[in-house]
N, C-alpha and C positions, 0 to 999 in steps of 0.2 A: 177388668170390671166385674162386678156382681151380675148376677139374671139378677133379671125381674121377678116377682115373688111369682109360686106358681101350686098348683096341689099337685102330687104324687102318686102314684097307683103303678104295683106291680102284679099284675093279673099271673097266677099261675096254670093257664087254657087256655086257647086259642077260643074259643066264643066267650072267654070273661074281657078277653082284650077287647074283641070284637064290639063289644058289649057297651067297653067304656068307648069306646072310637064313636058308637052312635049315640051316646048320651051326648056327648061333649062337641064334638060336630067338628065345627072349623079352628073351637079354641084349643084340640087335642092335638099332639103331637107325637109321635111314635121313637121311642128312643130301643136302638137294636146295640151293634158292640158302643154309641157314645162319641167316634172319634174324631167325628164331623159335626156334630150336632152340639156337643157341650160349647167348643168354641164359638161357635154362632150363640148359642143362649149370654154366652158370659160378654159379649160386646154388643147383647141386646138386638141384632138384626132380625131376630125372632121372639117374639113372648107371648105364647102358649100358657094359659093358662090352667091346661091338663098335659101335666109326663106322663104316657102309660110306657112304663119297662118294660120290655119283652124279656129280660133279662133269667126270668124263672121258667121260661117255655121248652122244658127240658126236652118234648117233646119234637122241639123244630132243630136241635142238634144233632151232627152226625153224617155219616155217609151210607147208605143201603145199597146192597147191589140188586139190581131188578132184571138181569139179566143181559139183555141188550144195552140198559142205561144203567146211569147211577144217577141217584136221589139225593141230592146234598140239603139237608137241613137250614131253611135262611138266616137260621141263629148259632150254624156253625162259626166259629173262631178260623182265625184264617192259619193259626198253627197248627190245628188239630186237620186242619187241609194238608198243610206241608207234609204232616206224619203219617199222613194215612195212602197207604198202596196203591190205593186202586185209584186214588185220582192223580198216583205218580204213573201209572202203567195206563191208566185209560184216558186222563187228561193231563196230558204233560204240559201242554202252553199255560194251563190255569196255576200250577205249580210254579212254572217259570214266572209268571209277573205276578206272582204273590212275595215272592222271594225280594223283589225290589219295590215292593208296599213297604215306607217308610220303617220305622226300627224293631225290635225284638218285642218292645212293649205296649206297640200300636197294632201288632199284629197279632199278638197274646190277647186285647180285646176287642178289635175289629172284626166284624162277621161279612160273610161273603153279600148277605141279605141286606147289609146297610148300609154297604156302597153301591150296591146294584139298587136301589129304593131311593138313594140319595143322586145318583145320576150325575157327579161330577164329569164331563167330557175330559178332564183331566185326569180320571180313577184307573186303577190299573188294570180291573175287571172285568171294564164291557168287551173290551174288546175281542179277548179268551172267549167271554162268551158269546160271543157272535159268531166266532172262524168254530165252536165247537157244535155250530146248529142247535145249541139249547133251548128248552121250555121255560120258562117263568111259569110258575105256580100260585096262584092268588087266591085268599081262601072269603068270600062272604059271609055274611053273615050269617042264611042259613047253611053255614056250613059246606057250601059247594062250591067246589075247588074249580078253577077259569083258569086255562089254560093260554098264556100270551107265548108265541115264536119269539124269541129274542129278536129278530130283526124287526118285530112290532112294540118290543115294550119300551125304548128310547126315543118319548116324545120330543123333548127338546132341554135346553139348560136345566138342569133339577127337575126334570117332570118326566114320568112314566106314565105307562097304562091304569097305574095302579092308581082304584077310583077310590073315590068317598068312602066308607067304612069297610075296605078292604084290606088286606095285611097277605104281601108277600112271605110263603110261608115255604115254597123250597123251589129249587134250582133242579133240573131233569137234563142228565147231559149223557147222549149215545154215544159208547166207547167207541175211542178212534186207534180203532188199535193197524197196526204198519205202517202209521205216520210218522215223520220227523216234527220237531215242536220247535219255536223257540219264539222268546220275544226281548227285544230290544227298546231300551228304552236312555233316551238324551234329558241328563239334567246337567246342570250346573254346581248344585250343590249337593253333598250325600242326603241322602231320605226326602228330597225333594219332589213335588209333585212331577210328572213327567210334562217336559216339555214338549216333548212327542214321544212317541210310541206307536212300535210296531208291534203285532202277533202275526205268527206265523204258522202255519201246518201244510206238510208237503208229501205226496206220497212220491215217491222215484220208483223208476224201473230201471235198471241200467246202466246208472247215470243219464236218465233223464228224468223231466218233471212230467208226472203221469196229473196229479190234481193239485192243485195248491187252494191256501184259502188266505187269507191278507184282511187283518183289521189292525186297523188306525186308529188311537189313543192322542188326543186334541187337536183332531183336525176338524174338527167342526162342532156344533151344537150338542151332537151325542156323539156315541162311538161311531165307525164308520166303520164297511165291507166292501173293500176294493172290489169287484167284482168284475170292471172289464181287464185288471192288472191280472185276476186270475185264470180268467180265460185268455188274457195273452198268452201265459207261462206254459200253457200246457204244450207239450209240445216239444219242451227249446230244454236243451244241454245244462244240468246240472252246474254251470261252469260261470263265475263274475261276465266272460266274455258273451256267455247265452243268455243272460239276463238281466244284464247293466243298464238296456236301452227301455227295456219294460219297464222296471224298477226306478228310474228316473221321473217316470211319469203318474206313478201312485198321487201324485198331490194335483191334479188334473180335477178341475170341477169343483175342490175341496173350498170349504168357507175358515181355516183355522184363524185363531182370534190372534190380532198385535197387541204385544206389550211389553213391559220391558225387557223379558227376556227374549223377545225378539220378532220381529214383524211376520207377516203373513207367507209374505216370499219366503224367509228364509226358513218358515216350519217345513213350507214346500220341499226347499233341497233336503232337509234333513231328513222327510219323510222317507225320498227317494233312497238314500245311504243307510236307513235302518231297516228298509224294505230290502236292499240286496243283503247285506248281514245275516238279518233273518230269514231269509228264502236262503241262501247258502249253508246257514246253520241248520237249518231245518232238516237239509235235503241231504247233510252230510258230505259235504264239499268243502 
């Protein structure tokens, strides 16, 4: 299908964005890498009668290192992630489930900012960024930067923190460095959204598990942080046999949605088999 007819504005500033977001109000619409948002325009579930591109904000591209953290630009591309060092050395799990964000050419114009804005509970991103303790960065209109915890910016189906004439403007993630990383992700078909998904990050002693951190990719409404699975693990052997019984029960409490690829129980068990994977992977077992 065609969109609906609409006007177009590519702001090159964040207060010119800003700017049109309050002119234009509820009929604006914020367009970051596109790869979410064009298909929705083109089968009309949306018609916005203001596109502001973020598109020239060359400003919110990039990785900075600030020391203890890094600063990821909300208008970085998600390949300029893959290639860059320091979010291979200091966030490894973000690297891991970028790598299975659908194909070469979704991932050349997808930005880290516009799946974390967009809030699919299916996206491969919240999750990384929750087990990584990140910042969400949201800038207003006079220009002052609001600082949301990740485990506060997932309000529910497509809805974030992010308010009225605001504009997610970078991602703030404290190096996790002596962790194992990984994340595991069950589809059906290649480049398919995940049916479940796990993240993983594990620090070991020994062979054993000294801290772990566990987020879940469509198990419910947003991303999800195991948190009583991670404080089971602490404690228990490196080993499928030290962790199997914990990891079985990651889908406990969880709301994930049925359909056809498959009902609620069975996200459960899956949850449970990508949680020990990745907690083993992680932990180097």
């Amino acid at each position: 299908m065609i969109p609906a007819p609409f006007d177009y504005a590519a702001p090159t500033t964040v207060p010119e964005a800003l700017s049109l977001l309050a002119e234009h109000g509820d009929e604006a619409k914020v367009l970051a890498g596109g790869q979410s948002l064009l298909p929705v325009l083109r089968m009309r579930l949306n018609a916005p009668e203001m596109l502001v591109d973020l598109g020239k904000l060359t400003e919110l591209v990039g990785v900075t290192d600030l020391g203890d953290r890094l600063r990821i630009g909300a208008m970085t591309p998600y390949y300029q992630l893959l290639a860059d060092p320091l979010v291979t050395a200091h966030a490894g799990v973000l690297v891991e489930a970028i790598r299975e964000v659908a194909d070469e050419q979704v991932r050349h114009r997808g930005t880290i900012g516009g799946a974390l804005a967009h809030a699919d509970p299916a996206g491969d991103v919240g999750a990384p960024v929750l087990v990584l303790d990140a910042t969400l960065v949201v800038t207003g209109m006079d220009g002052t930067e609001r600082r949301v915890p990740a485990t506060e910016f997932f309000v529910d189906y497509f809805t974030t923190a992010v308010e009225e004439g605001e504009i997610l403007t970078a991602v703030e993630i404290p190096k996790l460095d002596g962790w194992g990383c990984a994340y595991e992700k069950f589809v059906r078909v290649s480049h398919q959204w995940a049916i479940v998904g796990v993240a993983a990050c594990v620090r070991a002693e020994g062979g054993t598990i000294a801290e772990a951190r566990i987020g879940l990719t469509n198990m419910g409404s947003t991303p999800l942080r195991a948190t009583a699975v991670e404080q089971a693990l602490a404690g228990r052997p490196a080993t499928e046999e030290g962790i199997g019984d914990i990891c079985a029960r990651v889908g406990e409490g969880t709301e994930p949605p049925s359909d056809l690829n498959g009902d609620a129980d069975y996200r459960r068990h899956l949850a449970g088999v990508l949680t020990r994977r990745a907690v083993l992977a992680a932990a180097g077992a």
